[in-house]
Structure formats: C-alpha cells, structure tokens
FIKOLZA-1660 file (N, C-alpha, C; in steps of 0.1 Angstrom, whole numbers, plus 5000, padded with zeros to 4 digits):
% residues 154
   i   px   py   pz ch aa at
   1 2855 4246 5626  A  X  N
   1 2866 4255 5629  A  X CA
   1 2875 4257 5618  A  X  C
   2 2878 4270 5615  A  X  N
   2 2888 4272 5604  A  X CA
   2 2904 4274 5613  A  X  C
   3 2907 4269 5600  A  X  N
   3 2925 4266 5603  A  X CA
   3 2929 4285 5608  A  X  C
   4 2940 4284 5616  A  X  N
   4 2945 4295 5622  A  X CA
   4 2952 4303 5605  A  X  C
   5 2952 4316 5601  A  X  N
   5 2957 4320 5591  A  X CA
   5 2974 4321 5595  A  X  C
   6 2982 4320 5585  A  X  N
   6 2997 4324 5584  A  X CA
   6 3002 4339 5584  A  X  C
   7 3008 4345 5585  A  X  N
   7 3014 4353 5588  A  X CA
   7 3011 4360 5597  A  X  C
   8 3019 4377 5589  A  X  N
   8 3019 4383 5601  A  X CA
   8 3006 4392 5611  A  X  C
   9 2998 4383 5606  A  X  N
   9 2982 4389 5614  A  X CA
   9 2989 4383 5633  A  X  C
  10 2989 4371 5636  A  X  N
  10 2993 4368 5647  A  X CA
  10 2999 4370 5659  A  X  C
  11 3004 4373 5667  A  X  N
  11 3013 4377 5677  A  X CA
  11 3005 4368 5691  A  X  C
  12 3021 4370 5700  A  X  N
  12 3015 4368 5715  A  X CA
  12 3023 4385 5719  A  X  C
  13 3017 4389 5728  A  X  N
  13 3020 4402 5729  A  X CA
  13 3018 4401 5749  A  X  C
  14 3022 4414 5755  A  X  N
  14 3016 4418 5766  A  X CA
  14 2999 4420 5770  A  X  C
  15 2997 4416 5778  A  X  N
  15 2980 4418 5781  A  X CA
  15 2984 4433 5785  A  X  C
  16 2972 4440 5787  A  X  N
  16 2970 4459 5792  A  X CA
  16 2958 4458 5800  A  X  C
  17 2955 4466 5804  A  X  N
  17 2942 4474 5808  A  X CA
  17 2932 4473 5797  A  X  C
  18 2935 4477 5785  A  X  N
  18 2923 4481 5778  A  X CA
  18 2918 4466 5771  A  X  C
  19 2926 4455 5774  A  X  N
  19 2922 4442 5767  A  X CA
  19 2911 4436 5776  A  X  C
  20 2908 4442 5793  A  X  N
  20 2907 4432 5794  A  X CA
  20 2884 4430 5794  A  X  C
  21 2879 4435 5787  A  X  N
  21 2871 4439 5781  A  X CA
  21 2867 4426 5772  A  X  C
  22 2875 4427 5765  A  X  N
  22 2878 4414 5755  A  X CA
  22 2882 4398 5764  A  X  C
  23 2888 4395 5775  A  X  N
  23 2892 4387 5780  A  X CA
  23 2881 4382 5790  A  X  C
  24 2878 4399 5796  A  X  N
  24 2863 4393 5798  A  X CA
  24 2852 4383 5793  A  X  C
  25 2847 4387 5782  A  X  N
  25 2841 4382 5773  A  X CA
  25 2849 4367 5768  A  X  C
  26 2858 4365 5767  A  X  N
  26 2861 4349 5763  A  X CA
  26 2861 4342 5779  A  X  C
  27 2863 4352 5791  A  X  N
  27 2862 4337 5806  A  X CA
  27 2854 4337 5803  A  X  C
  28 2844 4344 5800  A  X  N
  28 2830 4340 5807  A  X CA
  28 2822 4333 5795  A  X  C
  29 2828 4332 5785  A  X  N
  29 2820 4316 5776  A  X CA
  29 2829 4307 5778  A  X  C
  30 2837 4307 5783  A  X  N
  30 2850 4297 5785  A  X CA
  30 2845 4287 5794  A  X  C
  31 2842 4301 5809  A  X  N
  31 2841 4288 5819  A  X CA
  31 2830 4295 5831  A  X  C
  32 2824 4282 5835  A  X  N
  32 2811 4285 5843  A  X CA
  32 2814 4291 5854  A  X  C
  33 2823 4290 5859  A  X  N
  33 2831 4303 5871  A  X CA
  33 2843 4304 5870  A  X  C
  34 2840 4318 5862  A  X  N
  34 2850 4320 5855  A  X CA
  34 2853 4335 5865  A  X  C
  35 2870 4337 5861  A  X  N
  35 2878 4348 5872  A  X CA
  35 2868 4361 5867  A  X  C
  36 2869 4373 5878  A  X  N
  36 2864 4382 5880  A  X CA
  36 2875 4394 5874  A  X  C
  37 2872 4407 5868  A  X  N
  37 2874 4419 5866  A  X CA
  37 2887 4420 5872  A  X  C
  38 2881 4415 5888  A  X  N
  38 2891 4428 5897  A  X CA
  38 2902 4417 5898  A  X  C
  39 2898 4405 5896  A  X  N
  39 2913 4393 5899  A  X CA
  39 2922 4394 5885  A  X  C
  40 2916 4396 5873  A  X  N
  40 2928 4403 5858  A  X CA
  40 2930 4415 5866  A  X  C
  41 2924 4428 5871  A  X  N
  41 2931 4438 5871  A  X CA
  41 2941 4439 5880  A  X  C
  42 2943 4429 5893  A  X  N
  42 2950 4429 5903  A  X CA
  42 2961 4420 5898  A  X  C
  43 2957 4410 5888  A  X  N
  43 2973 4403 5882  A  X CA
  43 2980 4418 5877  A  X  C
  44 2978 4422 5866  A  X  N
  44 2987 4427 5859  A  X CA
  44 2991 4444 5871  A  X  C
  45 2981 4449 5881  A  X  N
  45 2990 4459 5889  A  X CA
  45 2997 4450 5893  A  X  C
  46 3000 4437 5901  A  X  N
  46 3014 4431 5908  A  X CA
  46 3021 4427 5897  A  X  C
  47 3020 4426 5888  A  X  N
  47 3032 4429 5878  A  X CA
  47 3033 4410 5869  A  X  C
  48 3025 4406 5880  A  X  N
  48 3025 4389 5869  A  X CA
  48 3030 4389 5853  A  X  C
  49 3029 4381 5847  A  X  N
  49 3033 4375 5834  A  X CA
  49 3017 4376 5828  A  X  C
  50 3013 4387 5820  A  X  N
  50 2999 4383 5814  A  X CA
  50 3003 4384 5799  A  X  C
  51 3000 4380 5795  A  X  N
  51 2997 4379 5778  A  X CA
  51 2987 4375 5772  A  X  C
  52 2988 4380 5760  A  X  N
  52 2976 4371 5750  A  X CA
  52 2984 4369 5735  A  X  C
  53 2972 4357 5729  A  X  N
  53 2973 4355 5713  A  X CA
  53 2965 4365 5708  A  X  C
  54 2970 4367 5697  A  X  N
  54 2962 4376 5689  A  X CA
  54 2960 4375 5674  A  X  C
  55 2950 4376 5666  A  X  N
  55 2950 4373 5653  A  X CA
  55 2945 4387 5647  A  X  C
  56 2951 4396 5642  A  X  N
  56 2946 4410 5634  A  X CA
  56 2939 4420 5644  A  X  C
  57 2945 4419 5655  A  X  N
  57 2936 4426 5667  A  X CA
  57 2928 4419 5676  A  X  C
  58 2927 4409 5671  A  X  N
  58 2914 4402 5680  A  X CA
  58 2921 4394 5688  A  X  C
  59 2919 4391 5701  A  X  N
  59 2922 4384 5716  A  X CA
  59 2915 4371 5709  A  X  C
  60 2928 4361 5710  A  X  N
  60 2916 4346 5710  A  X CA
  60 2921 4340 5720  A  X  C
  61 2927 4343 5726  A  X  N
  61 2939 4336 5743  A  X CA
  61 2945 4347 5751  A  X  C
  62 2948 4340 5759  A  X  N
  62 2949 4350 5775  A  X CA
  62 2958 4338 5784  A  X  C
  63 2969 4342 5787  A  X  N
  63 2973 4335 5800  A  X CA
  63 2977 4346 5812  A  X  C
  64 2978 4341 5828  A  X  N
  64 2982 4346 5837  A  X CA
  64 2995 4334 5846  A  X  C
  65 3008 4342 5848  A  X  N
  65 3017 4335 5854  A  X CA
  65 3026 4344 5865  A  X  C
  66 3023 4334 5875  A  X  N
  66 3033 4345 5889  A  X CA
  66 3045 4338 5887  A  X  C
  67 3060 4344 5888  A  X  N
  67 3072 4338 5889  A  X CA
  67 3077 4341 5905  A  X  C
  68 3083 4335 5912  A  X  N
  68 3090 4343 5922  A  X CA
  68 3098 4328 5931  A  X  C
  69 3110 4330 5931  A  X  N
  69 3118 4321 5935  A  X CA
  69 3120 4313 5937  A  X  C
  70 3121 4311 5921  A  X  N
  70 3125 4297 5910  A  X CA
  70 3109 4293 5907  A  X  C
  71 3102 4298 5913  A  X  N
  71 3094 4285 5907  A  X CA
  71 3082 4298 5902  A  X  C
  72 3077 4289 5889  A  X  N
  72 3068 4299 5883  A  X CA
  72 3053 4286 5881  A  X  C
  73 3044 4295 5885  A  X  N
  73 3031 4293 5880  A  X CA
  73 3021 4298 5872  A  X  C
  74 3014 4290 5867  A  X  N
  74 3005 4291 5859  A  X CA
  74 2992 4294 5863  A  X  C
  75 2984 4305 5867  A  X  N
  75 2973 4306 5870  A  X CA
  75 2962 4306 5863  A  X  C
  76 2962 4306 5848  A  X  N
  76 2951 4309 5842  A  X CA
  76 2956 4307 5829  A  X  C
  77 2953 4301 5814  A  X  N
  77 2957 4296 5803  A  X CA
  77 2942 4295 5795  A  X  C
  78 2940 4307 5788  A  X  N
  78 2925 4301 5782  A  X CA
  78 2922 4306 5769  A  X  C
  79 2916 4299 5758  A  X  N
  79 2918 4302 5746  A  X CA
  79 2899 4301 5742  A  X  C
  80 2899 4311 5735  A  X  N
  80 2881 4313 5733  A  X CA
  80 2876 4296 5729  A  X  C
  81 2866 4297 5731  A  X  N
  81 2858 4282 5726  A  X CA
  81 2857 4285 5711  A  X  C
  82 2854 4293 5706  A  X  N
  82 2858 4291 5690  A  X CA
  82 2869 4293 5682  A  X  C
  83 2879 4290 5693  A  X  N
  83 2893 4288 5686  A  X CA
  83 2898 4275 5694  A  X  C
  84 2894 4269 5698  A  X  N
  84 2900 4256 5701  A  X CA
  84 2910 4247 5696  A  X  C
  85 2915 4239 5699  A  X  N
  85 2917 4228 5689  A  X CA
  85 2927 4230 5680  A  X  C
  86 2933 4250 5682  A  X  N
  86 2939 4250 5666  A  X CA
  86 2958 4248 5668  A  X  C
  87 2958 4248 5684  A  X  N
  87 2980 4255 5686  A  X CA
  87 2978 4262 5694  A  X  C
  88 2963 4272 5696  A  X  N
  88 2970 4281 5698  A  X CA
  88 2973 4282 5715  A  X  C
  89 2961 4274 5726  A  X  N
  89 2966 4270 5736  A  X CA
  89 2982 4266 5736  A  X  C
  90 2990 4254 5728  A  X  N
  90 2998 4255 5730  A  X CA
  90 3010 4263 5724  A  X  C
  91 3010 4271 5720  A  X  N
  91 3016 4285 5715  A  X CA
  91 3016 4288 5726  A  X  C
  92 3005 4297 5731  A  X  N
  92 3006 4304 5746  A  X CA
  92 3014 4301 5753  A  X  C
  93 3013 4285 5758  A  X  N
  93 3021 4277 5768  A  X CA
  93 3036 4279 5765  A  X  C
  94 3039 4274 5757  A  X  N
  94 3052 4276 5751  A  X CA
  94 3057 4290 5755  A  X  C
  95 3056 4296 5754  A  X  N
  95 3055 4312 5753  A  X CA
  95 3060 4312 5769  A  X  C
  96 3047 4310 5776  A  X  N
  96 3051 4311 5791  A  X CA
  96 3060 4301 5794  A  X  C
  97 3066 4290 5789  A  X  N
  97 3075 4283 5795  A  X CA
  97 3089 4286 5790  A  X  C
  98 3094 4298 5778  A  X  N
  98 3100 4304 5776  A  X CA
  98 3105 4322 5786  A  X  C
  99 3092 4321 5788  A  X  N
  99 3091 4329 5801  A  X CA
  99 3097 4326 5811  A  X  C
 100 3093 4316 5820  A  X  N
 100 3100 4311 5832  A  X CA
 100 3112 4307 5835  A  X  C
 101 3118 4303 5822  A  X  N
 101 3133 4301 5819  A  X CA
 101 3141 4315 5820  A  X  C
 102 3134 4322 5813  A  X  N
 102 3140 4337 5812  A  X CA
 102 3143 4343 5824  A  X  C
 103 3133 4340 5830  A  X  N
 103 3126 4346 5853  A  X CA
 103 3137 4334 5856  A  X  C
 104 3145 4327 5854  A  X  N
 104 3150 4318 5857  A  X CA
 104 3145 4305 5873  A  X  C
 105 3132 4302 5865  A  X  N
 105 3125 4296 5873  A  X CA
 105 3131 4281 5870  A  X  C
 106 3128 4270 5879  A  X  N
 106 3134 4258 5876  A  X CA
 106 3124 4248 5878  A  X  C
 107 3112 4248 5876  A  X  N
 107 3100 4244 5877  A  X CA
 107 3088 4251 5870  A  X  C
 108 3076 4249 5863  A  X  N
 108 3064 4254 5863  A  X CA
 108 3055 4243 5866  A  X  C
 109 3043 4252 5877  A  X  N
 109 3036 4243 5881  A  X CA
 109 3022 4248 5876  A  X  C
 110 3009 4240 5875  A  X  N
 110 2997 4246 5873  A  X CA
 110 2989 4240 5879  A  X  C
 111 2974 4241 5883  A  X  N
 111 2962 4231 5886  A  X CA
 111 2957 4232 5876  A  X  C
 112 2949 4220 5871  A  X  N
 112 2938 4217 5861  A  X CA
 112 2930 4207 5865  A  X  C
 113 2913 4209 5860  A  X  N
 113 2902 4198 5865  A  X CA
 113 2904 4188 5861  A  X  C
 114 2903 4179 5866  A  X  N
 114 2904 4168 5861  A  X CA
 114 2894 4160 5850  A  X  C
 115 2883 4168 5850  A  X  N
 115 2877 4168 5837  A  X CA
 115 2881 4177 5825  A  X  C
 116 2889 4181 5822  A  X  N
 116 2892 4191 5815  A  X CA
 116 2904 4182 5806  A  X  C
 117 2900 4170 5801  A  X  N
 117 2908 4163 5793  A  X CA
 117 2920 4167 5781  A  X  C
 118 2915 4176 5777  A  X  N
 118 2921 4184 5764  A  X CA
 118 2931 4194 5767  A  X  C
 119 2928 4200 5783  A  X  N
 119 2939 4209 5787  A  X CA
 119 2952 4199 5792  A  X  C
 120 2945 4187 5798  A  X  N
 120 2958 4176 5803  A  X CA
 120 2963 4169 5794  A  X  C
 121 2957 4167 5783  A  X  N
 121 2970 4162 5767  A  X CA
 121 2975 4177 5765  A  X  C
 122 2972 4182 5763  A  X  N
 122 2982 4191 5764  A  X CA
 122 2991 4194 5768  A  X  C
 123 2994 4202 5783  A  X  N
 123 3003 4197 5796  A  X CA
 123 3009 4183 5794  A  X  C
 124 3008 4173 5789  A  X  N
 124 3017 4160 5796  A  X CA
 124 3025 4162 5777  A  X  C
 125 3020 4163 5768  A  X  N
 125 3023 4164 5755  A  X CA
 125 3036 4173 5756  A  X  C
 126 3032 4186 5763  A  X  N
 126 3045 4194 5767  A  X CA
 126 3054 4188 5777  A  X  C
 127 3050 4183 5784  A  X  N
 127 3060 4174 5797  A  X CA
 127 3054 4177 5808  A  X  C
 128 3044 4180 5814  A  X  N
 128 3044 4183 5827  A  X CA
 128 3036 4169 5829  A  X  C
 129 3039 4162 5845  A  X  N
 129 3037 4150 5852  A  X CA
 129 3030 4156 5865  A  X  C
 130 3017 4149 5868  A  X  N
 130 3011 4150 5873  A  X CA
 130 3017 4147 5891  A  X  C
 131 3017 4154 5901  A  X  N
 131 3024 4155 5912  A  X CA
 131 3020 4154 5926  A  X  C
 132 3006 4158 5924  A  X  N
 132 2993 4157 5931  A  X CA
 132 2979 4162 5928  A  X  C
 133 2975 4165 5943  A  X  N
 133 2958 4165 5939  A  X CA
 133 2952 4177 5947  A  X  C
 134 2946 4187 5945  A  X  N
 134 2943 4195 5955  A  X CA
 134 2928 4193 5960  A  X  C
 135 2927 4191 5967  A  X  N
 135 2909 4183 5971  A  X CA
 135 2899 4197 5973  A  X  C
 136 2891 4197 5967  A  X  N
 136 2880 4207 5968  A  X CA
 136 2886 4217 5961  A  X  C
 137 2893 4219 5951  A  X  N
 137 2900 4232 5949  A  X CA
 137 2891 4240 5940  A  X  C
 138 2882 4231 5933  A  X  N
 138 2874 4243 5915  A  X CA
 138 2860 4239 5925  A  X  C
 139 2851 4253 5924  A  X  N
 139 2840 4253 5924  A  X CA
 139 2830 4249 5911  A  X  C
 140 2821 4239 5918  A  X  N
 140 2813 4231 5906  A  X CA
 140 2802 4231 5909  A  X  C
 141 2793 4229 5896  A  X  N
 141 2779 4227 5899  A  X CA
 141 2772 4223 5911  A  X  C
 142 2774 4210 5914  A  X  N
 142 2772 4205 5924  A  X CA
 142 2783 4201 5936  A  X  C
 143 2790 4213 5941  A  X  N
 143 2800 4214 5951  A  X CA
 143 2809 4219 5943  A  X  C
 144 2819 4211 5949  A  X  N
 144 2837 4215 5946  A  X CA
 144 2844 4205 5938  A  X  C
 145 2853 4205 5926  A  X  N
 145 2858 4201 5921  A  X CA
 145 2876 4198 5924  A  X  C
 146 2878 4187 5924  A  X  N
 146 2894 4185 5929  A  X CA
 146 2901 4188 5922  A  X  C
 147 2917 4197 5922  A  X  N
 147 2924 4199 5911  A  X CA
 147 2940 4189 5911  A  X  C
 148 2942 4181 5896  A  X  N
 148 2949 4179 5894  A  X CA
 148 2965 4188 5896  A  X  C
 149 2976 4191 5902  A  X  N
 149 2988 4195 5902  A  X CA
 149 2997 4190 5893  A  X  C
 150 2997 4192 5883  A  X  N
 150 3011 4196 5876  A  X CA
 150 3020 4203 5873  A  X  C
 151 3034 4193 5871  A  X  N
 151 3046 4201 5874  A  X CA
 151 3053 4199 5864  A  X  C
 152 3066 4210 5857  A  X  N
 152 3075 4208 5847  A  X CA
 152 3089 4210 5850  A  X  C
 153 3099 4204 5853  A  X  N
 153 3112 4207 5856  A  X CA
 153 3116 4219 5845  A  X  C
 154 3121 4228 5847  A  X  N
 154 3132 4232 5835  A  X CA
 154 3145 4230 5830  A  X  C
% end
C-alpha cells in the first residue's frame, strides 16, 4: 500500500446521488453483505450525515450517521480494501465525531463484528468502550453474526 499523498488532492466532503455508483463498488469488495442501493439512497433522502474521503476525485471512504436526540449513530464507516491501514478510516471518524458535537449529540454509538479487529482498535483508540452485545445482529456465512455495541460520551 502506498502512503496517502499530502495536500490539497484530499477532502472529506458531502456524499450525493451521483457518488453513489462509486460507493457501490467499494461495499461490495468491502463486505460479503454488504448494504444495498436503495438503503445509501434512502439514507441521504432522510437527510442522515453521509460523507466521504476523497483523494483527486476518487471515493476511498464513505460513512453513514443518524443524529436525533442527543444521541448520534454510526451506521456504516467503510474505507476501500486498497486503502486500508492508511488514517483514512480514522479521519472519517473524526470528522463524524465532530459532527455529532456540532448536532449536539452527547453520545455516539455504533455496532461492529466482533471479528472485525482493526475496526475495534480503532473505536477504543478513539475512546469508544464497549457497552454491549447485540445477539444475531450481522448476517454470516454460516448464520448470524453478534454485534459488538459501542459507545462514546461527548
């Protein structure tokens, strides 16, 4: 993997309509059931928090966040498999947790797999503490996967 370039090629910006083509194409090497068309097109008509990273045009991340009294969530946080590893997941995050403050939320919460090691250093690295467990919540190869709950005061 090459290092993320410096300047002003980068942004986090608003997600649109016309991105999500592109966003497409990164769930679905991302993740083996990965969200559908019409669940991006139904976040951003109810007005959620979507954004992405961007490097010279190109989508390498995508997040989705609902805010609504006080407490904001994180539904979706995903960065292409060939950008891994580089910030830029936590850039994104950052980003939305500057968000929530803004929504004057007083908590963000999210689920993540419990196999999904690299997304939970992350989260605890930022501060979020694990709060519970949701049983059966991710569909998996063989059944259902349980989700981790974590939470972040603000």
């Amino acid at each position: 993997m090459t290092a993320l370039p410096s300047g002003q090629g980068s942004r986090i910006r608003p997600l649109v309509g016309a991105d999500l083509d592109a966003v497409m194409h990164i769930e679905q090497r991302a993740y083996a059931f990965p969200w559908t068309l019409g669940i991006f097109g139904d976040c951003l008509r109810v007005g959620y928090c979507c954004w992405c990273y961007e490097i010279d045009g190109r989508i390498l991340a995508y997040g989705v966040m609902s805010v609504a009294v006080g407490e904001s969530h994180i539904l979706n946080l995903t960065v292409d498999p060939g950008s891994q590893r580089q910030g830029i997941g936590a850039r994104l995050m950052k980003h939305f947790l500057q968000l929530a403050r803004r929504h004057n939320a007083d908590i963000v919460m999210l689920e993540v797999r419990p196999s999904n090691t690299a997304a939970i250093r992350l989260y605890e690295k930022l501060g979020f503490n694990e709060i519970g467990v949701r049983r059966d919540y991710y569909p998996a190869q063989h059944g259902r996967e349980d989700a981790l709950v974590l939470a972040l005061s603000l």
